[in-house]
N, C-alpha and C positions, 0 to 999 in steps of 0.2 A: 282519565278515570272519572265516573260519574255517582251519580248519588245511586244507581240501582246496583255499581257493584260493592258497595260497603252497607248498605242499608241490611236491617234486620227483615227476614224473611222465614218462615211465616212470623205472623201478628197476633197476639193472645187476645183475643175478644172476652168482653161480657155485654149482659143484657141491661140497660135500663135499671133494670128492679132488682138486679142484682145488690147484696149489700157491701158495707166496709171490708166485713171481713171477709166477704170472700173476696175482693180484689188485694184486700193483705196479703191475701195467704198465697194466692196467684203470682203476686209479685217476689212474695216466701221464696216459693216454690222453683223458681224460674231465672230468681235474682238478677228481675228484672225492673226496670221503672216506670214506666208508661205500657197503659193498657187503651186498647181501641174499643169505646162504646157504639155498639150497632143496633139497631131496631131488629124486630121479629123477621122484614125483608132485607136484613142485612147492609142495611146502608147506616152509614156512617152517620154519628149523631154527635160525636163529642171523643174527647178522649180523658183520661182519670192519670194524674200522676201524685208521685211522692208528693209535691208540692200542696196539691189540692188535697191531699188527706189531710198531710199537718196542718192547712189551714183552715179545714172541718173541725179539729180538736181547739184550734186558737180560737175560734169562734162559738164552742160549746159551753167552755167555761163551769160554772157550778151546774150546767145543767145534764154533766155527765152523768150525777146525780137520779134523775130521771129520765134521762135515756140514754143509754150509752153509745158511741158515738160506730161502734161496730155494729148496730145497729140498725145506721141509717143508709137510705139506699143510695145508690150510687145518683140516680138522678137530679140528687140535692149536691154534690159536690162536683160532677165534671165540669170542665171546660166544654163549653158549646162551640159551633162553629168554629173545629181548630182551623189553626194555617195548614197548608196540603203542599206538595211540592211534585214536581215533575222528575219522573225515573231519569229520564239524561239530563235533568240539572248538574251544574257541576256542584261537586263539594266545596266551593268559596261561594256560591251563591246559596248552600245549606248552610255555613258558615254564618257568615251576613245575616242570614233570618233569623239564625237562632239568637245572636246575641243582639238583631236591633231589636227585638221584640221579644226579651228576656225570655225565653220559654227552652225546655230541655230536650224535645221533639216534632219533627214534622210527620204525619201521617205523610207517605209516596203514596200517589194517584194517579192510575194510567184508567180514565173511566172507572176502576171498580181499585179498592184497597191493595195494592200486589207486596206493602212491605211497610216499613219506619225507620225512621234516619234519628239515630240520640247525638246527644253531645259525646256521648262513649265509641259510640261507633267511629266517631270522626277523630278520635283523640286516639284512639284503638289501630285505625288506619295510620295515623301519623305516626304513632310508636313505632310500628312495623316495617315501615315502609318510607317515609323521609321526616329525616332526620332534622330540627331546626335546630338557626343558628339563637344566640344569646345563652343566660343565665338567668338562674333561678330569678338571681333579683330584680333583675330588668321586668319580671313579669307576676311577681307575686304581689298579694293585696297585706300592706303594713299594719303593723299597730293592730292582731287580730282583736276580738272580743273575746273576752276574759266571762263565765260567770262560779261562783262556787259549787261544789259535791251537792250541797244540801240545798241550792234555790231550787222550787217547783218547777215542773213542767211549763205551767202558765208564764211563768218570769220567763223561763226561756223560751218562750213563745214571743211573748210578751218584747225580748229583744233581739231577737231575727225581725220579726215586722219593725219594728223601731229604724236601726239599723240597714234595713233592708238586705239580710245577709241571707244565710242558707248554713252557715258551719260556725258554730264557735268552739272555744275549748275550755275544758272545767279544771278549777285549782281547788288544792284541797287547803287544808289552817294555814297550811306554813307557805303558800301559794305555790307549790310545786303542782306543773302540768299532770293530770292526770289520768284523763280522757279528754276527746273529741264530739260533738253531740251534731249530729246533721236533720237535713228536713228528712232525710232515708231513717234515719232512727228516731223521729218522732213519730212517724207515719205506719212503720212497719211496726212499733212495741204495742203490745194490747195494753189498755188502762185497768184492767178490769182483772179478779179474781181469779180462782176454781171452781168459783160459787154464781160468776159474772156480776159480781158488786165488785163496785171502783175502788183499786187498790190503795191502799192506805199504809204507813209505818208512824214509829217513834222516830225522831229524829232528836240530836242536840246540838243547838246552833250556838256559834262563838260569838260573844259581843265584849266590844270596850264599857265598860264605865263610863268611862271619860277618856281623855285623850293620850292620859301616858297612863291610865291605869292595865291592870292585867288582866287578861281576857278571865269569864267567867261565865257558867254555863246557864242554860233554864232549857227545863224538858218543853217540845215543842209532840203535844199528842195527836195521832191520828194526823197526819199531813197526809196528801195524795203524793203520787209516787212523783221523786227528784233525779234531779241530773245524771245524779252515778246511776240511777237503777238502769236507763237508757245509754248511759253513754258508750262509747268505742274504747276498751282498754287499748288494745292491743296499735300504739300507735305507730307508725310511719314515718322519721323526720327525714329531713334534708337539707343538706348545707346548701345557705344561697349564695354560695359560688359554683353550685351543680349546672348541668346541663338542663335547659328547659326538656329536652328530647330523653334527658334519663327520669324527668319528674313522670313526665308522659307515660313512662315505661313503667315505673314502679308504682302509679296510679293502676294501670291497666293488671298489673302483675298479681297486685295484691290484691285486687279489685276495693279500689277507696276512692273519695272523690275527691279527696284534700291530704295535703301534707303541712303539717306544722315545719317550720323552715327556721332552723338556727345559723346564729352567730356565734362562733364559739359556743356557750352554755346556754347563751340566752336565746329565746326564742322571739325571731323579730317578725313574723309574717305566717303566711295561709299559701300555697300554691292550688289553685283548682283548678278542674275542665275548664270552669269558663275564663281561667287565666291563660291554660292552654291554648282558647280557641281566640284568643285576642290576638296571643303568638301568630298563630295561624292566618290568623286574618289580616296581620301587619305585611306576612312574608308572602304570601300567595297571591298572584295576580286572577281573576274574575278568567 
Protein backbone atom coordinates (compact mmCIF):
# COMPACT_ATOMS: atom_id res chain seq x y z
CA UNK A 1 0.00 0.00 0.00
CA UNK A 2 1.23 3.32 -0.92
CA UNK A 3 0.85 7.00 -0.25
CA UNK A 4 -1.81 7.53 -3.14
CA UNK A 5 -4.17 4.97 -1.56
CA UNK A 6 -4.58 6.78 1.82
CA UNK A 7 -3.68 10.20 0.87
CA UNK A 8 -6.50 12.99 0.95
CA UNK A 9 -7.94 13.65 -2.32
CA UNK A 10 -9.26 16.43 -3.61
CA UNK A 11 -7.01 19.31 -1.79
CA UNK A 12 -8.81 22.68 -0.57
CA UNK A 13 -6.83 25.34 -2.31
CA UNK A 14 -6.73 29.19 -1.58
CA UNK A 15 -5.09 32.17 -3.39
CA UNK A 16 -2.19 34.12 -2.11
CA UNK A 17 -4.28 37.12 -1.17
CA UNK A 18 -6.39 35.12 0.41
CA UNK A 19 -6.91 36.10 4.26
CA UNK A 20 -6.77 34.43 8.01
CA UNK A 21 -9.91 34.07 8.14
CA UNK A 22 -10.94 32.77 5.28
CA UNK A 23 -8.32 29.85 5.51
CA UNK A 24 -10.04 29.55 9.23
CA UNK A 25 -13.13 29.17 8.24
CA UNK A 26 -11.97 26.66 5.33
CA UNK A 27 -10.36 24.63 7.79
CA UNK A 28 -13.97 25.39 10.14
CA UNK A 29 -15.54 24.18 7.52
CA UNK A 30 -13.87 20.91 6.35
CA UNK A 31 -12.27 19.97 9.76
CA UNK A 32 -9.43 19.95 8.22
CA UNK A 33 -5.62 21.14 8.73
CA UNK A 34 -3.45 21.94 5.92
CA UNK A 35 -4.61 23.96 3.12
CA UNK A 36 -2.56 24.10 -0.43
CA UNK A 37 -1.54 27.66 -1.64
CA UNK A 38 -1.51 28.00 -5.49
CA UNK A 39 -0.95 31.10 -7.74
CA UNK A 40 -3.50 32.51 -10.34
CA UNK A 41 -1.82 29.26 -12.90
CA UNK A 42 -2.37 27.08 -10.30
CA UNK A 43 0.84 25.91 -9.33
CA UNK A 44 1.90 25.27 -6.14
CA UNK A 45 3.31 28.17 -4.02
CA UNK A 46 3.21 27.01 -0.34
CA UNK A 47 0.88 25.47 1.90
CA UNK A 48 -0.85 27.20 5.37
CA UNK A 49 -1.35 24.98 8.28
CA UNK A 50 -2.86 25.03 12.07
CA UNK A 51 0.77 25.50 12.95
CA UNK A 52 1.55 28.70 10.92
CA UNK A 53 -1.69 30.43 11.96
CA UNK A 54 -0.98 29.90 15.75
CA UNK A 55 2.29 31.13 15.10
CA UNK A 56 1.02 34.41 13.04
CA UNK A 57 -0.89 35.06 16.52
CA UNK A 58 2.52 34.27 18.64
CA UNK A 59 4.20 36.71 16.62
CA UNK A 60 1.42 39.60 16.66
CA UNK A 61 1.40 40.12 20.24
CA UNK A 62 -0.08 43.63 21.23
CA UNK A 63 -0.24 44.50 17.77
CA UNK A 64 -3.57 42.51 17.49
CA UNK A 65 -4.46 45.88 18.71
CA UNK A 66 -4.05 47.39 15.36
CA UNK A 67 -4.56 44.88 13.13
CA UNK A 68 -6.01 41.96 13.79
CA UNK A 69 -4.40 38.89 12.82
CA UNK A 70 -7.66 37.70 10.65
CA UNK A 71 -6.81 40.12 8.71
CA UNK A 72 -3.71 39.34 7.49
CA UNK A 73 -3.06 37.71 4.19
CA UNK A 74 -2.23 34.38 3.76
CA UNK A 75 1.09 35.31 2.00
CA UNK A 76 2.56 36.50 5.18
CA UNK A 77 2.16 33.16 7.04
CA UNK A 78 2.48 30.11 4.69
CA UNK A 79 5.30 27.83 4.39
CA UNK A 80 7.03 28.33 1.15
CA UNK A 81 8.68 25.70 -0.83
CA UNK A 82 6.75 22.69 1.02
CA UNK A 83 8.32 19.16 0.97
CA UNK A 84 6.10 17.25 -2.00
CA UNK A 85 6.09 13.32 -2.13
CA UNK A 86 5.57 10.90 -4.76
CA UNK A 87 1.93 8.93 -5.17
CA UNK A 88 3.80 5.33 -4.90
CA UNK A 89 5.81 6.39 -2.15
CA UNK A 90 5.38 4.01 0.53
CA UNK A 91 3.66 5.16 3.80
CA UNK A 92 7.05 4.47 5.98
CA UNK A 93 8.79 6.81 3.67
CA UNK A 94 5.64 9.54 4.35
CA UNK A 95 6.22 8.40 7.76
CA UNK A 96 10.11 9.19 8.00
CA UNK A 97 9.37 12.80 6.32
CA UNK A 98 7.04 13.86 8.48
CA UNK A 99 8.59 13.26 11.64
CA UNK A 100 12.35 14.00 10.38
CA UNK A 101 11.33 17.25 9.52
CA UNK A 102 8.54 17.95 12.10
CA UNK A 103 5.91 19.03 9.64
CA UNK A 104 2.11 17.62 9.80
CA UNK A 105 1.75 17.16 5.75
CA UNK A 106 3.24 16.52 2.48
CA UNK A 107 1.58 17.99 -0.71
CA UNK A 108 1.62 14.32 -3.34
CA UNK A 109 2.93 15.37 -6.77
CA UNK A 110 2.59 13.32 -9.73
CA UNK A 111 3.78 16.66 -12.29
CA UNK A 112 0.53 18.58 -11.14
CA UNK A 113 -1.01 18.42 -7.12
CA UNK A 114 -3.34 14.91 -7.33
CA UNK A 115 -3.76 14.88 -3.27
CA UNK A 116 -2.00 15.39 0.59
CA UNK A 117 -0.86 12.88 2.92
CA UNK A 118 -1.41 14.32 7.08
CA UNK A 119 -0.15 12.71 10.06
CA UNK A 120 -4.21 11.83 10.36
CA UNK A 121 -4.41 10.09 7.37
CA UNK A 122 -1.64 7.69 8.22
CA UNK A 123 -2.72 7.33 11.92
CA UNK A 124 -6.47 6.87 10.32
CA UNK A 125 -4.92 4.09 8.00
CA UNK A 126 -3.19 2.36 11.05
CA UNK A 127 -6.47 2.38 13.17
CA UNK A 128 -8.30 0.75 10.48
CA UNK A 129 -6.19 -1.45 9.25
CA UNK A 130 -2.88 -2.82 11.28
CA UNK A 131 -3.07 -3.09 14.41
CA UNK A 132 0.37 -2.25 16.60
CA UNK A 133 1.98 -3.98 19.02
CA UNK A 134 3.10 -2.14 22.56
CA UNK A 135 1.38 0.24 25.20
CA UNK A 136 0.34 3.50 25.73
CA UNK A 137 3.40 4.00 27.92
CA UNK A 138 5.89 2.76 25.82
CA UNK A 139 5.08 5.67 23.38
CA UNK A 140 3.56 8.62 25.23
CA UNK A 141 5.49 12.06 25.85
CA UNK A 142 5.80 12.27 30.12
CA UNK A 143 5.56 15.04 32.51
CA UNK A 144 2.83 16.95 30.19
CA UNK A 145 2.82 20.98 30.44
CA UNK A 146 0.53 22.19 32.96
CA UNK A 147 -0.73 26.02 32.32
CA UNK A 148 -3.71 27.68 34.44
CA UNK A 149 -7.70 28.65 33.21
CA UNK A 150 -6.82 32.27 33.45
CA UNK A 151 -3.00 32.53 31.73
CA UNK A 152 -3.45 34.55 28.42
CA UNK A 153 -3.38 33.43 25.14
CA UNK A 154 0.23 34.88 24.68
CA UNK A 155 1.64 32.85 27.90
CA UNK A 156 0.26 29.94 26.18
CA UNK A 157 1.85 30.77 23.17
CA UNK A 158 4.54 31.96 24.88
CA UNK A 159 5.06 28.06 26.10
CA UNK A 160 4.34 25.77 23.28
CA UNK A 161 7.48 27.63 21.47
CA UNK A 162 9.38 27.33 24.75
CA UNK A 163 8.85 23.91 25.22
CA UNK A 164 8.56 23.12 21.71
CA UNK A 165 5.15 21.24 22.08
CA UNK A 166 1.88 21.59 20.15
CA UNK A 167 -0.80 20.44 23.12
CA UNK A 168 -0.75 21.23 26.75
CA UNK A 169 -3.55 21.12 29.42
CA UNK A 170 -5.15 23.74 31.61
CA UNK A 171 -5.81 23.37 35.67
CA UNK A 172 -8.00 25.36 37.38
CA UNK A 173 -7.38 26.68 41.67
CA UNK A 174 -7.35 23.51 43.02
CA UNK A 175 -5.21 22.03 39.90
CA UNK A 176 -7.78 19.80 38.63
CA UNK A 177 -7.41 19.04 34.77
CA UNK A 178 -9.73 20.86 33.05
CA UNK A 179 -9.31 21.42 29.46
CA UNK A 180 -6.86 20.62 26.79
CA UNK A 181 -5.53 23.64 24.47
CA UNK A 182 -3.79 22.65 21.02
CA UNK A 183 -2.01 24.69 18.05
CA UNK A 184 -5.77 23.52 16.27
CA UNK A 185 -7.46 25.70 18.99
CA UNK A 186 -5.37 28.45 18.85
CA UNK A 187 -5.37 28.76 15.29
CA UNK A 188 -9.04 28.06 14.59
CA UNK A 189 -10.61 30.60 17.72
CA UNK A 190 -11.14 34.23 16.50
CA UNK A 191 -9.55 36.94 18.92
CA UNK A 192 -11.77 39.43 18.02
CA UNK A 193 -15.44 40.57 18.83
CA UNK A 194 -18.93 41.25 17.19
CA UNK A 195 -17.79 44.40 16.61
CA UNK A 196 -14.14 42.98 15.27
CA UNK A 197 -12.21 44.59 18.29
CA UNK A 198 -9.91 42.17 20.15
CA UNK A 199 -11.60 40.31 22.74
CA UNK A 200 -11.24 41.26 26.19
CA UNK A 201 -12.94 39.98 29.92
CA UNK A 202 -12.53 40.59 33.75
CA UNK A 203 -10.66 37.90 35.05
CA UNK A 204 -9.62 37.15 39.12
CA UNK A 205 -6.38 35.59 39.47
CA UNK A 206 -5.38 33.70 42.73
CA UNK A 207 -2.07 34.60 44.42
CA UNK A 208 -0.18 33.55 47.74
CA UNK A 209 0.99 36.20 50.00
CA UNK A 210 3.56 34.45 50.96
CA UNK A 211 4.37 31.02 51.29
CA UNK A 212 1.93 29.46 53.81
CA UNK A 213 -0.32 32.38 53.42
CA UNK A 214 -4.05 32.02 51.91
CA UNK A 215 -4.81 32.72 48.63
CA UNK A 216 -6.37 36.08 47.92
CA UNK A 217 -7.79 37.87 45.18
CA UNK A 218 -7.19 41.30 42.89
CA UNK A 219 -9.45 42.13 39.88
CA UNK A 220 -7.34 41.75 36.74
CA UNK A 221 -9.41 44.38 34.05
CA UNK A 222 -9.81 44.01 30.57
CA UNK A 223 -7.23 41.06 29.93
CA UNK A 224 -7.49 39.56 26.28
CA UNK A 225 -9.10 36.30 25.88
CA UNK A 226 -7.34 33.20 28.29
CA UNK A 227 -6.97 29.46 28.22
CA UNK A 228 -10.53 28.37 29.17
CA UNK A 229 -12.00 30.71 26.44
CA UNK A 230 -10.15 28.30 23.85
CA UNK A 231 -9.55 25.43 25.46
CA UNK A 232 -11.08 21.62 24.65
CA UNK A 233 -13.60 20.73 27.58
CA UNK A 234 -14.77 17.77 26.40
CA UNK A 235 -11.63 15.62 27.28
CA UNK A 236 -10.40 12.13 26.08
CA UNK A 237 -8.31 10.13 28.70
CA UNK A 238 -6.57 6.76 28.64
CA UNK A 239 -4.94 4.47 30.74
CA UNK A 240 -1.25 3.86 30.00
CA UNK A 241 -1.48 0.32 30.06
CA UNK A 242 -4.05 0.72 26.76
CA UNK A 243 -3.17 -0.45 23.50
CA UNK A 244 -1.21 2.11 21.35
CA UNK A 245 -3.75 0.71 18.42
CA UNK A 246 -6.77 1.55 20.70
CA UNK A 247 -5.17 5.27 21.37
CA UNK A 248 -4.88 5.46 17.46
CA UNK A 249 -8.59 4.53 17.29
CA UNK A 250 -10.09 6.88 19.75
CA UNK A 251 -7.82 9.74 18.29
CA UNK A 252 -9.39 9.02 14.84
CA UNK A 253 -12.84 8.31 16.57
CA UNK A 254 -13.34 11.32 18.41
CA UNK A 255 -11.33 13.18 16.06
CA UNK A 256 -8.49 14.71 18.75
CA UNK A 257 -5.05 14.89 18.35
CA UNK A 258 -4.06 14.01 21.87
CA UNK A 259 -5.18 12.09 24.88
CA UNK A 260 -4.20 12.99 28.34
CA UNK A 261 -3.02 9.37 29.68
CA UNK A 262 -3.72 8.33 33.56
CA UNK A 263 -2.23 6.34 36.29
CA UNK A 264 -4.92 5.48 38.40
CA UNK A 265 -6.11 9.31 39.19
CA UNK A 266 -3.16 10.86 38.30
CA UNK A 267 -2.49 12.08 35.00
CA UNK A 268 1.20 11.17 33.93
CA UNK A 269 1.41 11.84 30.08
CA UNK A 270 0.14 13.22 26.56
CA UNK A 271 -0.38 10.40 23.77
CA UNK A 272 -0.27 12.10 20.19
CA UNK A 273 -0.26 11.43 16.29
CA UNK A 274 3.11 12.26 16.36
CA UNK A 275 3.58 9.60 19.28
CA UNK A 276 1.55 7.37 16.92
CA UNK A 277 3.85 7.79 14.09
CA UNK A 278 7.12 7.09 16.18
CA UNK A 279 5.12 3.77 16.92
CA UNK A 280 4.83 3.48 13.35
CA UNK A 281 8.04 4.06 12.38
CA UNK A 282 9.79 1.85 15.07
CA UNK A 283 7.40 -1.32 13.63
CA UNK A 284 7.39 -0.75 9.93
CA UNK A 285 10.19 -1.73 7.67
CA UNK A 286 10.87 1.02 4.53
Amino acid sequence: MNVEDIMSSPVYVIKPNDTVAHARNLMLKHKINTLVVADDEEQLVGIVTISDLSRKKAQSGPMWKKRPVDDVLINRVITESPLTIYPSASIAQATNMLLENDISSLPVMNKKLVGIITRTDIVKHIAENEPLDGKVSDWMTRNPMFVHRHHTINHVIDEMNKNNIHKLLVANDVEETVGMISTRDLALNAITDNEGKIASKEIKMARKPNTAGQKVYRDVEKVSIVAEDIMTTKLHFINSDDSISNAAKIMIDENVQGLPVKESEDIVGLISRSDILRAIQDQKPE
